[in-house]
N, C-alpha and C positions, 0 to 999 in steps of 0.2 A: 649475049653477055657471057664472058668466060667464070666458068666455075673458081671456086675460091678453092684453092689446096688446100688442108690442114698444113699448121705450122707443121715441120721434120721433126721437132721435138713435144709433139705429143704423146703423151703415152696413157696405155690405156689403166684404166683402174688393176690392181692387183687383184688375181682372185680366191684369194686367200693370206691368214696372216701370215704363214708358214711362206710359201711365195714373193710376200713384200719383203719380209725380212730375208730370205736368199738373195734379191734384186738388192737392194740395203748394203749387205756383208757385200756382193761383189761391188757397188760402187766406192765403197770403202775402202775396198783393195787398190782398186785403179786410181782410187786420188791419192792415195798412201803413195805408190809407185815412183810420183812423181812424174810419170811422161807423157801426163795428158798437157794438152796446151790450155791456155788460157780458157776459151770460150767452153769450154766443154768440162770445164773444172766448176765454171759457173751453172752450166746446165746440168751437170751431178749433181751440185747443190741444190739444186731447186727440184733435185727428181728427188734426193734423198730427203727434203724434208715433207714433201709431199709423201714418201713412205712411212715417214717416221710417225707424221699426223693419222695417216692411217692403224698402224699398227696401235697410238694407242688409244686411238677410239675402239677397235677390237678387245683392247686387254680392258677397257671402261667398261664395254660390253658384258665382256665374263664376270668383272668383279663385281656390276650390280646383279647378275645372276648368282652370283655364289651369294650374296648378302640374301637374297630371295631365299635359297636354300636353306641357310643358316635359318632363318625367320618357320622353315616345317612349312615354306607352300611351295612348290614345286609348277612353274611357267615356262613355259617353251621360251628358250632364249632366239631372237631373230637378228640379225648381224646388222649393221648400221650403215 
């Protein structure tokens, strides 16, 4: 039985939010551009909003940690 390839257009999770959002800003650029084709303007979009959802689960992250703060107890924030 032959192996199953991952689709070409997987990509792996970002690893960091600094990171998604560099991958983010350049797909932004390249669909700005204009000279991508079709298919691949589709699979930007679907890379960029999978960043985008990442990114602000991240920044969800911090803000309930700063409310933490705010409140005088102090919890180790763990990323999502």
């Amino acid at each position: 039985m032959p192996k199953a390839n991952p689709s070409p257009h997987t990509h792996a999770a970002p690893t960091s939010y600094e990171a998604a959002l560099q991958e983010l800003e350049g797909l932004v650029q390249q669909m700005e551009s204009g000279q991508l084709p079709l298919n691949q303007l589709l699979s930007g979009y679907q890379r960029g909003a999978e960043l985008l959802t990442y990114c602000r689960a991240q920044l969800d992250a911090v803000e309930q940690q700063i409310k933490v703060l705010d409140d005088g107890v102090l919890k180790p924030w763990t990323s999502a």
